[in-house]
C-alpha positions in Angstrom: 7.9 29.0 13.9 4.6 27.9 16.2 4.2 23.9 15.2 1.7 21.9 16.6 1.7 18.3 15.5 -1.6 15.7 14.8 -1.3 12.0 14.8 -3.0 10.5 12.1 -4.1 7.3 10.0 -6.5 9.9 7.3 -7.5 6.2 6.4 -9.2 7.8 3.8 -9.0 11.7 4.9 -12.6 12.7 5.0 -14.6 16.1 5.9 -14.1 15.5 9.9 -10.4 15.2 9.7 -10.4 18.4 7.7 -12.9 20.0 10.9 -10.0 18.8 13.3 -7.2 20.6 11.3 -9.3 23.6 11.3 -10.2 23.6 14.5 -6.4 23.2 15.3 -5.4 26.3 13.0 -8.2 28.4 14.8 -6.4 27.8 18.1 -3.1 28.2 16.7 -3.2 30.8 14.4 -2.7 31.2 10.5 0.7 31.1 11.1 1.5 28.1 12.7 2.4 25.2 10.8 0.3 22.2 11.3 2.1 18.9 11.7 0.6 15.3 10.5 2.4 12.2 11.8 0.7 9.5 9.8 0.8 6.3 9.4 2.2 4.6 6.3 1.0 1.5 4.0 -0.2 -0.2 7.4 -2.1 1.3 10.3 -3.0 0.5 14.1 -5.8 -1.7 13.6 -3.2 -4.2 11.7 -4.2 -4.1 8.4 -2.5 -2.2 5.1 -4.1 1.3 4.8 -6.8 1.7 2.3 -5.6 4.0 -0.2 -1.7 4.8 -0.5 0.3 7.1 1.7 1.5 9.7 -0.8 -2.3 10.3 -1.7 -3.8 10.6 1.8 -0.5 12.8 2.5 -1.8 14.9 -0.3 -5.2 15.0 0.9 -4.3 15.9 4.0 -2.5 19.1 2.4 -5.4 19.8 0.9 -7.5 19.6 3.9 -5.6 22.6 5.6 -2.4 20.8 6.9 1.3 22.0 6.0 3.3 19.1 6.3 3.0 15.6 6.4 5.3 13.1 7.7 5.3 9.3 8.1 4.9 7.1 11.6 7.0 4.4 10.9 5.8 0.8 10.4 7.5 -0.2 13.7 5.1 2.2 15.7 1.9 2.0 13.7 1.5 -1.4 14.1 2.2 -1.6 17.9 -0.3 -1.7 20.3 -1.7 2.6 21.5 1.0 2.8 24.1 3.7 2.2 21.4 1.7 4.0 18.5 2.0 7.1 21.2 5.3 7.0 22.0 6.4 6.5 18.6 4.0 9.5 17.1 4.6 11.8 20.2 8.5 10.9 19.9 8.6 11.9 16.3 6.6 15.1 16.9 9.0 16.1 20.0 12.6 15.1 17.6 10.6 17.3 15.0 10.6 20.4 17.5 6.8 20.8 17.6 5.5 22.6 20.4 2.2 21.2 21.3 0.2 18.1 19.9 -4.0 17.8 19.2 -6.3 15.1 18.8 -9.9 14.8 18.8 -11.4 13.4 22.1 -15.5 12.2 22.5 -14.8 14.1 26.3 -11.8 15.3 28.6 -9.7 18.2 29.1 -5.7 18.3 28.9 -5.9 18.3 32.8 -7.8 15.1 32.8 -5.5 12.7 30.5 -1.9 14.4 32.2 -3.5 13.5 35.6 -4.5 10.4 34.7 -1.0 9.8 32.6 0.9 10.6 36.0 -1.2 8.2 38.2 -0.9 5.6 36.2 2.7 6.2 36.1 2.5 5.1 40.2 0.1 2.0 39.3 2.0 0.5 36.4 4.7 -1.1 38.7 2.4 -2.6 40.8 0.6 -4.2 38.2 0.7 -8.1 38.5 0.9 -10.5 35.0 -2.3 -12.0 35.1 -4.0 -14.3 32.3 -7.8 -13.3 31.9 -6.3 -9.5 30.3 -4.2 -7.4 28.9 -1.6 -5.5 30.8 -3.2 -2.3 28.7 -6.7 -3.8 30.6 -4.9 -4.5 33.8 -4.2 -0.8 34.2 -7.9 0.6 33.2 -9.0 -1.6 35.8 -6.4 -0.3 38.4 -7.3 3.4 37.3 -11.1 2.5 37.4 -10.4 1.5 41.3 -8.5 4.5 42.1 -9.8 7.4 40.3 -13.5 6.0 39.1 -14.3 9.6 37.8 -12.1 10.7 35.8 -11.0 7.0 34.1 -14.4 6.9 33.2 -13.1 8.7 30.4 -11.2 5.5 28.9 -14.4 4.1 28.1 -14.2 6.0 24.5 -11.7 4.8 22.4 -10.2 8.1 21.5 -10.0 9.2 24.9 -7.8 6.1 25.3 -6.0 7.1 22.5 -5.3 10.8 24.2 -4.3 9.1 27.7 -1.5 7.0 25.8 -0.3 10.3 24.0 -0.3 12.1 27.3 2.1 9.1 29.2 4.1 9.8 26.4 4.6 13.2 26.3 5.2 12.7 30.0 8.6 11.2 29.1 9.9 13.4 26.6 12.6 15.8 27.9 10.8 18.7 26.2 7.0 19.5 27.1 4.5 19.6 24.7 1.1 21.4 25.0 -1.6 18.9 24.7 -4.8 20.0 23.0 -7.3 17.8 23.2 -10.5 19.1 20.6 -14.0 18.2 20.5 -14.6 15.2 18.5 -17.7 15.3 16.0 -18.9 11.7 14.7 -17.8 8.0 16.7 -14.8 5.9 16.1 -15.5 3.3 14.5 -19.5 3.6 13.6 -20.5 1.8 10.3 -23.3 4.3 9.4 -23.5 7.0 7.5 -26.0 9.5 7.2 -25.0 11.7 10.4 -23.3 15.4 9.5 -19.8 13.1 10.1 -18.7 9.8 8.8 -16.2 7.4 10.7 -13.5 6.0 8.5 -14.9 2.7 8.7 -17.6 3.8 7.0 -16.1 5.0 4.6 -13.7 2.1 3.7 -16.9 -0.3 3.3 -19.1 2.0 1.0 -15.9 2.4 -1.0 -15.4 -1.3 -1.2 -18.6 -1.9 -1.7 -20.0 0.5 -4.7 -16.2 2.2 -6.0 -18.2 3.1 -9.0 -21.1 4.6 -7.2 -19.9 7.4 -4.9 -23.4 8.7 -4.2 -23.7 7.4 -0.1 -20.3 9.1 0.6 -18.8 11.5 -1.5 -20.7 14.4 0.4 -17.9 13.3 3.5 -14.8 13.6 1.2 -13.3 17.4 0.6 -14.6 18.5 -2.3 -10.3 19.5 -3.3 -9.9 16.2 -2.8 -12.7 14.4 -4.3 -11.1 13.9 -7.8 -8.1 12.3 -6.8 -10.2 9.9 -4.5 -12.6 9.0 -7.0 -9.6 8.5 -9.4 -7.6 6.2 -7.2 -11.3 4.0 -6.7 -11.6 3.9 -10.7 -8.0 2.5 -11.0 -8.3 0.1 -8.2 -5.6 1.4 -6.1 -7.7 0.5 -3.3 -6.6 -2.7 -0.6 -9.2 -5.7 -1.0 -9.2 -6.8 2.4 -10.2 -10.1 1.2 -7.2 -10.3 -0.7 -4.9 -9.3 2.2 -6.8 -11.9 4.9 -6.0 -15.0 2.1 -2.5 -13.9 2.0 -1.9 -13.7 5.8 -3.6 -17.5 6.1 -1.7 -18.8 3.3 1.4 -17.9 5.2 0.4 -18.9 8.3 -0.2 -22.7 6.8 3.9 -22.3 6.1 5.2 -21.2 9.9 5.6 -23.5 12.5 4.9 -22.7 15.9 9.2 -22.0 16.6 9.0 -19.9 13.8 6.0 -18.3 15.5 7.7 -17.7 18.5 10.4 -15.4 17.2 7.8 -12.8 16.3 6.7 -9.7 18.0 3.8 -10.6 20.7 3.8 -14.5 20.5 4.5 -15.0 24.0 2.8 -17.9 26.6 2.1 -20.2 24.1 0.3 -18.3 22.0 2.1 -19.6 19.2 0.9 -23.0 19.9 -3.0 -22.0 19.6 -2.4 -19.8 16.8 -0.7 -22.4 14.7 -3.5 -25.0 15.5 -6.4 -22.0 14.5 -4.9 -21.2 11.0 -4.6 -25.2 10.2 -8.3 -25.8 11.0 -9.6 -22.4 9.8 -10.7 -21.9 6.4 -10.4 -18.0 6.5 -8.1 -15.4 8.2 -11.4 -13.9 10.1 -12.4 -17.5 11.2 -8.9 -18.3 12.5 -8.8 -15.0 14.2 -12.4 -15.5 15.7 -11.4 -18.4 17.1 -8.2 -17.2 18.8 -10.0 -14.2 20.1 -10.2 -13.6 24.0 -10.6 -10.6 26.5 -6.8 -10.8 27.1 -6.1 -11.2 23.5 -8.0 -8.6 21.8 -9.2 -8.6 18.0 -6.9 -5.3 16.8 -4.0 -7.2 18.8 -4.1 -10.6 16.9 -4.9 -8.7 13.3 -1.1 -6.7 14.2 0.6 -9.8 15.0 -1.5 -11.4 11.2 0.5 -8.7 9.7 3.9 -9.5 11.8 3.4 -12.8 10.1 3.7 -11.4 7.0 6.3 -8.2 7.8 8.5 -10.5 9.7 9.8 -7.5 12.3 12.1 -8.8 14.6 11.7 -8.7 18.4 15.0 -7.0 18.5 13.7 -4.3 16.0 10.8 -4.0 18.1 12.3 -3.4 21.3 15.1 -1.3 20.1 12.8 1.0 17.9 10.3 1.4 21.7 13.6 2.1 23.7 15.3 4.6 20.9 12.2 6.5 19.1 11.8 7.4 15.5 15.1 7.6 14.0 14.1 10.1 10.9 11.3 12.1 9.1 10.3 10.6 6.1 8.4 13.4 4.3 5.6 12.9 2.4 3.8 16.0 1.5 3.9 19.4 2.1 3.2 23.3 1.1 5.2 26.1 1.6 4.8 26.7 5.5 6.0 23.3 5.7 9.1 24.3 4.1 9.8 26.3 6.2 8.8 24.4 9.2 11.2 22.1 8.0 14.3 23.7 6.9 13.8 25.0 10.6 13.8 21.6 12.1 16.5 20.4 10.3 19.4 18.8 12.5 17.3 17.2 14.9 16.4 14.6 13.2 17.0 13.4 9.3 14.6 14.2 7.0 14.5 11.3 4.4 12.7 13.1 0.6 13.9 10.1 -1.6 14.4 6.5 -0.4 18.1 4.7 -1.6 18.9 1.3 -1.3 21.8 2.3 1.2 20.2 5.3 3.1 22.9 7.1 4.0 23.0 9.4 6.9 20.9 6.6 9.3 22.5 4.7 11.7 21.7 0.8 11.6 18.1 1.2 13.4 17.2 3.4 11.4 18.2 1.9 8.5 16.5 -1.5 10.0 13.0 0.9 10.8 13.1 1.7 7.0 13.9 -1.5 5.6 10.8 -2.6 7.4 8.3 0.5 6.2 9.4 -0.4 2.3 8.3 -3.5 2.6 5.2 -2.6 4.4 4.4 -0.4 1.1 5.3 -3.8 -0.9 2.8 -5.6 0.4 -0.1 -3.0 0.6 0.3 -2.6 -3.1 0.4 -6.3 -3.7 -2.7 -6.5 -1.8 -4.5 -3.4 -3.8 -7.5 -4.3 -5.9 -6.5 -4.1 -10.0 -3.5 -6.3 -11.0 -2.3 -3.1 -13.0 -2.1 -1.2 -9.4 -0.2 -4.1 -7.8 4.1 -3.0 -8.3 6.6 -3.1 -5.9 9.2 -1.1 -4.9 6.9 2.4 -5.0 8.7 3.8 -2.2 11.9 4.5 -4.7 9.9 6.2 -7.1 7.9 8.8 -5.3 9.1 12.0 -4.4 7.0 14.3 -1.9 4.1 15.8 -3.2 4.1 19.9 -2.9 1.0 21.8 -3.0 1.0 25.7 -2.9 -1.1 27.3 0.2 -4.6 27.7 -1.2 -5.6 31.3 0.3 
């Protein structure tokens, strides 16, 4: 079966997500089975998703696509190159045969050339302490091929060039299909034909009982649900979340610090000093903030603080890939994507204690997504909403195909 795979956050899913999966099932025909690799209880930007996995999974079924499966914590909450791999990775174990993503500009052509020259500049890149290595290289590809790195400028399109290294290193080629992107990342407004996420998220939290300012952006199959999870309060209250990460950075000592993921150079040292004289999680952040250490980068290593990852986990998960497909929604084509795809990777439909049939970093890469889901609960809005251990009592939602 004719798979092509979509990484995703659907943090919520709204009326341009759905215009991307149609645009995708245009291209590919009504056959083709339509693959979403989304992140779980936290996403990129270092923060717990807004609403739940198994809901935006179900929403995303709704919204045209036929099988969702989840990016593992390690991978979401890694800077784009290691978001990439990781999604791309999964997609390729899966046996999809091509991979789309919404771009402001740029053809295929464009991000696989400029994947393959920055393969030449990235070993001639020098540490340096005013940027980021991910920085270091824009610069290098801004010097070399001013024209078409102008294209990194947009933060999707920066998005699409990681995906495109990454599909660069898997042993079997994927078709890359970069789509027309309506609306921009990001943009706080709404009122335009398209709504960004962002959007979204702060209307939401600011009037849940008053949907008038976005429900028009939210599928009307999946308006119920949404407006049902916003009247139970099974929403995150980012507020909530931030006093939780600087409460537990008032407990950590700089050693302690210095174990996690991304504290490197001394880091640890400033950011142990910026939560003691900070009286918020945004104020200590703010305060941390430079070009080389960018805002999205300190809010993933808020929630490392929290997660506790090891570097070991880390580096073994970037070297290995996904070790499984934890499914999380799905309709009949997905089915039978799936039951094709099986052997290649395993497909985890109901979370044990022991997991069986994953070898140790897998096991470890689970461990760490159930206690991601732990502490996006803990964080949601309604005491009621606020239970553990949610991954063990969820099974994947099924919808049938809508014609």
């Amino acid at each position: 079966m004719e798979s092509l795979a979509i990484i995703a956050e659907f943090n919520p899913f709204h009326t341009g997500h759905a215009r991307l999966i149609h645009q995708v099932r245009q291209a590919a025909g009504p056959e083709a089975a339509i693959v979403i690799i989304m992140s779980g209880a936290f996403v990129q930007r270092g923060e717990p998703a807004f609403f739940d996995k198994w809901h935006r999974a179900a929403w995303a079924i709704d919204g045209g696509a036929d099988v969702v499966i989840e990016l593992p914590a390690v991978y979401a909450l890694s800077s784009a190159a290691g978001f990439a791999q990781g999604g791309v990775t999964l997609a390729a174990r899966l046996g999809c045969q091509a991979l789309a993503c919404g771009v402001e500009g740029g053809t295929a052509a464009d991000f696989l050339s400029l994947a393959r020259r920055a393969e030449g500049l990235t070993a001639c890149l020098k540490a340096a302490k005013k940027s980021s290595a991910g920085q270091q290289l824009t610069d290098a590809l801004m010097a070399a091929a001013p024209d078409e790195a102008r294209l990194l400028q947009q933060p999707n399109a920066l998005l699409a060039f990681e995906y495109a290294r990454a599909m660069l290193k898997q042993e079997q080629p994927l078709t890359f299909l970069p789509l027309p992107r309506q609306g921009r990342h990001g943009d706080a407004r709404l009122g335009a034909p398209f709504a960004s996420a962002s959007a979204l998220r702060q209307a939401m939290t600011a009037y849940p009982d008053d949907d008038s300012s976005y429900i028009s952006y939210i599928v009307k199959r999946v308006r119920p649900s949404l407006q049902g999870q916003l009247a139970q309060g099974a929403f995150t209250d980012y507020g909530r979340y931030g006093d939780f990460v600087a409460a537990q950075n008032r407990l950590l000592t700089p050693d302690q610090l210095r174990c996690l993921p991304a504290f490197t150079e001394g880091l640890e040292n400033r950011w142990h000093r910026a939560f003691m004289e900070s009286g918020s999680y945004d104020q200590a952040l703010r305060s941390i903030k430079t070009r080389r250490y960018a805002y999205s980068r300190l809010c993933r290593m808020g929630a490392y603080t929290l997660l506790q990852p090891s570097r070991d986990l880390m580096d073994c998960s970037y070297e290995a890939g996904p070790q499984y497909a934890r499914l999380l929604a799905l309709n009949g084509r997905g089915a039978a994507f799936l039951k094709g795809a099986k052997g290649q990777l395993p497909v985890v439909t109901k979370v044990r204690s022991d997991a069986p049939g994953l070898s140790p970093l897998g096991q470890e890469q689970l461990k760490l997504d159930l206690k991601a889901s732990d502490i996006q609960s803990f964080c949601f809005s309604k005491e009621n909403q606020r239970k553990g251990h949610q991954d063990y009592y969820h099974s994947p939602f099924f919808l049938s195909i809508q014609k």
